[in-house]
C-alpha positions as CSV (number, residue, x, y, z in Angstrom):
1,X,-11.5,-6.4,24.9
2,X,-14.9,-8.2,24.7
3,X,-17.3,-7.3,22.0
4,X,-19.6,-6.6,24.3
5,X,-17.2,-3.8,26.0
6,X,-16.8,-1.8,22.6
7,X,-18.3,1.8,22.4
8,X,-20.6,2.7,19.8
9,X,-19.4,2.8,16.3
10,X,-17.9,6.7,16.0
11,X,-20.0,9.3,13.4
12,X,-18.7,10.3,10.2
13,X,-17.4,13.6,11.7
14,X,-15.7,11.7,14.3
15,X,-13.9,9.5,11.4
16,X,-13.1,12.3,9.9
17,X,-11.2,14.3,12.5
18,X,-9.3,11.2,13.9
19,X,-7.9,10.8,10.1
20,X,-6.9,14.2,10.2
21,X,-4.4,14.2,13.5
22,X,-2.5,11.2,11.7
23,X,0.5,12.1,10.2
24,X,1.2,13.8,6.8
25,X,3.0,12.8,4.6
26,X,6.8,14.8,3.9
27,X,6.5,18.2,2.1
28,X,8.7,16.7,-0.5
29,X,6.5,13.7,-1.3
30,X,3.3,16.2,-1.2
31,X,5.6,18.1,-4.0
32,X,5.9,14.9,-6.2
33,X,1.8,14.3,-6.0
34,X,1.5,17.5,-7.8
35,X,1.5,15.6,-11.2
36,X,3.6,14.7,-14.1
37,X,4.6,18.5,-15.1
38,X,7.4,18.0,-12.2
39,X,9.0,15.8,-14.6
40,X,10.2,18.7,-16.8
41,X,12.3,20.2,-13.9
42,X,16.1,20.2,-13.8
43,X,16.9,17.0,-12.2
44,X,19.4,18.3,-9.9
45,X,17.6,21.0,-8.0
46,X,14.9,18.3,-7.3
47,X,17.3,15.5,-5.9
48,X,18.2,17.8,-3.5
49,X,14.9,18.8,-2.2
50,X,14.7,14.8,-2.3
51,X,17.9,14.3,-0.6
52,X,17.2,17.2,1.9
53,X,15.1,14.5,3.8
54,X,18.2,12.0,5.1
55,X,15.6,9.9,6.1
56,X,13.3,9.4,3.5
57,X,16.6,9.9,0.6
58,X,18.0,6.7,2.4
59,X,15.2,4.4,2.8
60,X,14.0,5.6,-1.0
61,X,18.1,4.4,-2.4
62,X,17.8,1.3,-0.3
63,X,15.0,0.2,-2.2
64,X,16.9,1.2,-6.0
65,X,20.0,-0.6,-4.9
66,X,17.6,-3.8,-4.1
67,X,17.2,-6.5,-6.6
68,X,14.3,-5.4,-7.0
69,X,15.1,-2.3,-9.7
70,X,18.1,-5.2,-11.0
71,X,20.8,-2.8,-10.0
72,X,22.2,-3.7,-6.3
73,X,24.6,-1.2,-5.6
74,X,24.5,0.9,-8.6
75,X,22.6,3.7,-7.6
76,X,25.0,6.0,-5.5
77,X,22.3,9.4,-5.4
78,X,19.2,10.2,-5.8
79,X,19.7,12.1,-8.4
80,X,21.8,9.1,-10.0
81,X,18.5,7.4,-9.4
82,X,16.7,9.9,-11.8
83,X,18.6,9.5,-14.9
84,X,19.3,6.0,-14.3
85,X,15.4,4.4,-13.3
86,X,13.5,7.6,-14.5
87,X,11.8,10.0,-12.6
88,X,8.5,7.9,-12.5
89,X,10.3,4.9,-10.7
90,X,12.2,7.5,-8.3
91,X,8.8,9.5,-7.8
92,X,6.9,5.8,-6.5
93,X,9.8,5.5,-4.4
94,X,9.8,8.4,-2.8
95,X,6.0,8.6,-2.4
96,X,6.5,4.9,-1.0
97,X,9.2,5.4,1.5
98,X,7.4,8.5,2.3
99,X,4.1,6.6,3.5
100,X,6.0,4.2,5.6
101,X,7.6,6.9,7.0
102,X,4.7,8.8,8.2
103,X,3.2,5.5,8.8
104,X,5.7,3.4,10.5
105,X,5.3,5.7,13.9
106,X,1.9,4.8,14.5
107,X,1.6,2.7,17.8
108,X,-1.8,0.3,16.8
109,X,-3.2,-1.5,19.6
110,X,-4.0,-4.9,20.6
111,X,-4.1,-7.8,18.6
112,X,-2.3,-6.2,15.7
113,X,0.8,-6.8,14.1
114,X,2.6,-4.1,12.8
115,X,4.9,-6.5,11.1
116,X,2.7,-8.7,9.5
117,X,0.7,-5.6,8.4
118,X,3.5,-4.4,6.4
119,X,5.1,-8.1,4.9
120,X,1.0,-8.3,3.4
121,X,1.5,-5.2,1.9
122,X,5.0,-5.1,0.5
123,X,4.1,-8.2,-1.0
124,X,1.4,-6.9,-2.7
125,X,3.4,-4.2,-4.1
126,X,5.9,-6.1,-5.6
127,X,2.8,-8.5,-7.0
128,X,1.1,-5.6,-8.4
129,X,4.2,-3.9,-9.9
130,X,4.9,-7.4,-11.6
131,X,1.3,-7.9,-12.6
132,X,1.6,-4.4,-14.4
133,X,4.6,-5.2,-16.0
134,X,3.0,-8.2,-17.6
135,X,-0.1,-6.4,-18.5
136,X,1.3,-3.4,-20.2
137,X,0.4,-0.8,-17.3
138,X,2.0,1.7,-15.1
139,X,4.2,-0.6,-12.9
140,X,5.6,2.2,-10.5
141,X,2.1,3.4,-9.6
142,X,0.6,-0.5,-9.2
143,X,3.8,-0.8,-6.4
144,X,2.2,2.2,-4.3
145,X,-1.0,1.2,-5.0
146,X,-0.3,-2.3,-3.7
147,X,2.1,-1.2,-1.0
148,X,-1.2,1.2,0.5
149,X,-4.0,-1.0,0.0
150,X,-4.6,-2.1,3.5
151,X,-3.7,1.3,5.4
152,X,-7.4,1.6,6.4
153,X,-6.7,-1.2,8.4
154,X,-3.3,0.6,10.5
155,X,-5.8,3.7,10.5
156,X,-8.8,2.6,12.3
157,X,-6.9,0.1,14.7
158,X,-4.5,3.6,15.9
159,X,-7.8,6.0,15.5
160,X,-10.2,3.6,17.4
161,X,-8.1,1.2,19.5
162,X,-10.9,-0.2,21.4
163,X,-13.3,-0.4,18.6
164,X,-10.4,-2.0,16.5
165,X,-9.8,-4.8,19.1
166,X,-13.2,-5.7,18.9
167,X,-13.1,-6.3,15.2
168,X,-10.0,-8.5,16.0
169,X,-11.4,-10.6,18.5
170,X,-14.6,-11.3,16.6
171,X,-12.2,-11.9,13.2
172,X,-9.5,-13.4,14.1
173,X,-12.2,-15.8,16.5
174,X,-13.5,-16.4,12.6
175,X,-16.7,-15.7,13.9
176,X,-17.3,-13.0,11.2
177,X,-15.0,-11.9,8.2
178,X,-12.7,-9.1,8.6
179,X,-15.4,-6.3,6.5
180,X,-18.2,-7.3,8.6
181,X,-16.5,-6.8,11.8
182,X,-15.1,-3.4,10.4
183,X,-19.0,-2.7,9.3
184,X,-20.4,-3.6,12.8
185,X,-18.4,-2.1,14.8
186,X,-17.3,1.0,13.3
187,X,-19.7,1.3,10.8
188,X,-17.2,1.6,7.8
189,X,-14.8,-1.2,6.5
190,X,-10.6,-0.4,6.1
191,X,-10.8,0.4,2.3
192,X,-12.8,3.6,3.3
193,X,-11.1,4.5,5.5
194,X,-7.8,4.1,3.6
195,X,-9.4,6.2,0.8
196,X,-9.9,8.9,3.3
197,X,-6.5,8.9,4.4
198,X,-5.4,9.4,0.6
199,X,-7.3,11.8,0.2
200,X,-6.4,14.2,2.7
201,X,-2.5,12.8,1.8
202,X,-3.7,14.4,-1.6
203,X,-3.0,11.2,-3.6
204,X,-4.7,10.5,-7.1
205,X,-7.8,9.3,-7.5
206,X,-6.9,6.2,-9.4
207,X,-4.8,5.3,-6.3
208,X,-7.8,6.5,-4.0
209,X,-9.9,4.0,-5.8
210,X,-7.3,1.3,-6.0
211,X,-8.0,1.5,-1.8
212,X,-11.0,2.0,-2.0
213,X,-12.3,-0.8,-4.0
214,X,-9.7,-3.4,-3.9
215,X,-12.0,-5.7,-2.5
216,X,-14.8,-4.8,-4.9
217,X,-13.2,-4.6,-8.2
218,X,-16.2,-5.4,-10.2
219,X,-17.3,-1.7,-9.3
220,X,-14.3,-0.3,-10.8
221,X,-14.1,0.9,-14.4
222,X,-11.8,-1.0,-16.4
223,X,-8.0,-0.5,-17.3
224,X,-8.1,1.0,-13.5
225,X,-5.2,0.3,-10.9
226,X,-8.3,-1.7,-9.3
227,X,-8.0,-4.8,-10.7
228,X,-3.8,-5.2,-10.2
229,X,-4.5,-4.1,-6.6
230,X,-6.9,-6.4,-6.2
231,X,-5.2,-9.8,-7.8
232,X,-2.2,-9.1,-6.4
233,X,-4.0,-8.9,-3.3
234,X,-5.3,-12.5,-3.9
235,X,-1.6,-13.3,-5.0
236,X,0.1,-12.5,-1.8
237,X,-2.4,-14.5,0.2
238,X,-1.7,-17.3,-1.6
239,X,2.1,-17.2,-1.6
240,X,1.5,-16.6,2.2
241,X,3.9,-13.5,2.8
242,X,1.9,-12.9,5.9
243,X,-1.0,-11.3,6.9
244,X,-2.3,-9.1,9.9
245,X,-5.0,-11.6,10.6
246,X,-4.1,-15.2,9.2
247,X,-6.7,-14.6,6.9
248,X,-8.1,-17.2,4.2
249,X,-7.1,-16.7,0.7
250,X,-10.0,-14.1,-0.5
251,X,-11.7,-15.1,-4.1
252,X,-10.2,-13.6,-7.0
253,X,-12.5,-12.0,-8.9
254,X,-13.1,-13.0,-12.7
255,X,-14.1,-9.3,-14.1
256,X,-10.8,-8.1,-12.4
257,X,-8.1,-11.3,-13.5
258,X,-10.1,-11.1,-17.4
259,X,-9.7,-7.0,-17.6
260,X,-6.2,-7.7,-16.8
261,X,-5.5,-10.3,-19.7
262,X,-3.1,-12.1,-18.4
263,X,-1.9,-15.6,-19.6
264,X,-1.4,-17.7,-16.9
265,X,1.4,-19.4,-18.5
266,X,3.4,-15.8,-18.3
267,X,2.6,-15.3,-14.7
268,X,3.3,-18.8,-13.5
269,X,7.3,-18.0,-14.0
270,X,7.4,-14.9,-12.4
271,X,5.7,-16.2,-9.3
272,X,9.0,-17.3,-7.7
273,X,10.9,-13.9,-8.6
274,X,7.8,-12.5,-6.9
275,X,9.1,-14.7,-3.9
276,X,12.3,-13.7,-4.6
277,X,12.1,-9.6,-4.5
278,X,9.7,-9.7,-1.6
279,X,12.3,-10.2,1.0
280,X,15.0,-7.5,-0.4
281,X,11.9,-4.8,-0.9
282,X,10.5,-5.1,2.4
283,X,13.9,-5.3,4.5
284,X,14.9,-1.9,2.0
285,X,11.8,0.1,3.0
286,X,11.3,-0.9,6.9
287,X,15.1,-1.2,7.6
C-alpha cells in the first residue's frame, strides 16, 4: 500500500477495542500473574492445572530441557520442573510460552515477518535474562520482559493492517524511523500499544513499563526491568539475531547501561553463550 492510500490514524477508543478482540492469554497463565503468594501452594495440584494445558505444558518443558536452564533432558514434568528450577523460573516459562501461544495465531499483514519478529525477541530475552544475571536482578522476569518488548509491533500490524503497511513501506524505504512512522500514521508508536496489550493481559507494571519505555529508558526509574529491556534490546541488534525491519543498531543509552553497572569485561564472555542459547530457546518456544 502507498502512504498516500492509508486511512486516517484510528482514535483512542478505536485502539482500544481492536486490543481487546486479540487473544487472552490461558486461564492458567492469568492464575500465575496473580503474584508471588501462588508460590506457597502445594506444588502438585498446580503442575496439574499447568499440565492440563498439553499445549502450553509442552512448549513450557521444551524450553527447561533446553541448554538454556543447563539441564537438557532432565526435566521429565512440570511439576519436576518446580522443585528442580523453582517456581519463579517455571512461572516465566509458563507466562512465556503462554504469550506465544496466544500470540503465535495472529495472521499480520504485509511486509511483516512473523519470523523475524520473534528471532528479535527471543534474543532479547535470552540477552536480558543474561544481563540480569550479571547485574544481580530478577533473571526470569528480564526473559519475559525481553521476550514481549516488541508485541506492540505484532499488535498494530494485525489491528490496523493497512495503516501498518504504510508504516512499513515508509520504514523499511528508510525514509523515516520505525516510531515516527508508527506516530504518523497511527498516531501511537508499538511500545504503547504493547503496554496496552499487557495491561488488559493483566501483567505487572514493572513489565508494562519495561514495554512501554524500552526505547526511552531515561524516563524510567532506576533498578527497573527498563534498562535490561532496553540494552539487551541494543545487544540483539548488534549480534544480528534478526529483526522485523533490518533495522540499524538503535543507540544504547548511557543512564540505562550505567544503572545497570555492568563491567564490560564480565559481559564480553557471555556474549557468545548469548549466541549460543538463542538458537535452542527460540526453536523450544516456536516449535
Amino acid at each position: 500500500m502507498s502512504p498516500q492510500a492509508c486511512p486516517p490514524p484510528p482514535d483512542r477508543d478505536t485502539v482500544a477495542a481492536r486490543i481487546a478482540a486479540l487473544p487472552s492469554l490461558p486461564s492458567v497463565a492469568a492464575e500465575l500473574l496473580s503474584g508471588d503468594a501462588i508460590e506457597e501452594l502445594d506444588v502438585a495440584p498446580l503442575a496439574r492445572r499447568i499440565a492440563a494445558d498439553q499445549v502450553l505444558a509442552a512448549r513450557a518443558l521444551r524450553v527447561a530441557n533446553s541448554p538454556f536452564y543447563g539441564m537438557p533432558g532432565m526435566v521429565g514434568s512440570i511439576q519436576e520442573a518446580i522443585v528442580v528450577l523453582g517456581f519463579r523460573a517455571v512461572r516465566s516459562l509458563v507466562i512465556s510460552a503462554a504469550a506465544v501461544q496466544a500470540l503465535a495465531s495472529l495472521k499480520p499483514g504485509r511486509n511483516f515477518s512473523p519470523r523475524t519478529f520473534w528471532r528479535h525477541s527471543v534474543g532479547t530475552a535470552v540477552a536480558a535474562r543474561h544481563l540480569a544475571m550479571l547485574s544481580g536482578r530478577n533473571a526470569e522476569a528480564a526473559f519475559t520482559a525481553g521476550l514481549l518488548h516488541d508485541i506492540g509491533q505484532l499488535v498494530l500490524c494485525v489491528a490496523f493492517p493497512r495503516h501498518y503497511a504504510a508504516v512499513l513501506a515508509r520504514s523499511q524505504g528508510h525514509e523515516l524511523p520505525l516510531v515516527a512512522a508508527e506516530l504518523e500514521y497511527l498516531g501511537l508508536t508499538h511500545a504503547e500499544a504493547g503496554a496496552m496489550l499487557a495491561t488488559r493481559w493483566g501483567l505487572p507494571q514493572s513489565m508494562r513499563e519495561a514495554i512501554a519505555l524500552h526505547h526511552q529508558p531515561d524516563e524510567a526509574r532506576a533498578d527497573s526491568l527498563v534498562d535490561l529491556t532496553h540494552v539487551a534490546n541494543v545487544l540483539a541488534h548488534g549480534l544480528e539475531f534478526s529483526t522485523p525491519l533490518e533495522e540499524p543498531v538503535p543507540p544504547l543509552s548511557d543512564t540505562a547501561w550505567n544503572r545497570l553497572n555492568i563491567d564490560w569485561a564480565r559481559l564480553a564472555p557471555t556474549l557468545d553463550q548469548i549466541a549460543n542459547e538463542f538458537e535452542d530457546t527460540l526453536h523450544a518456544l516456536l516449535a
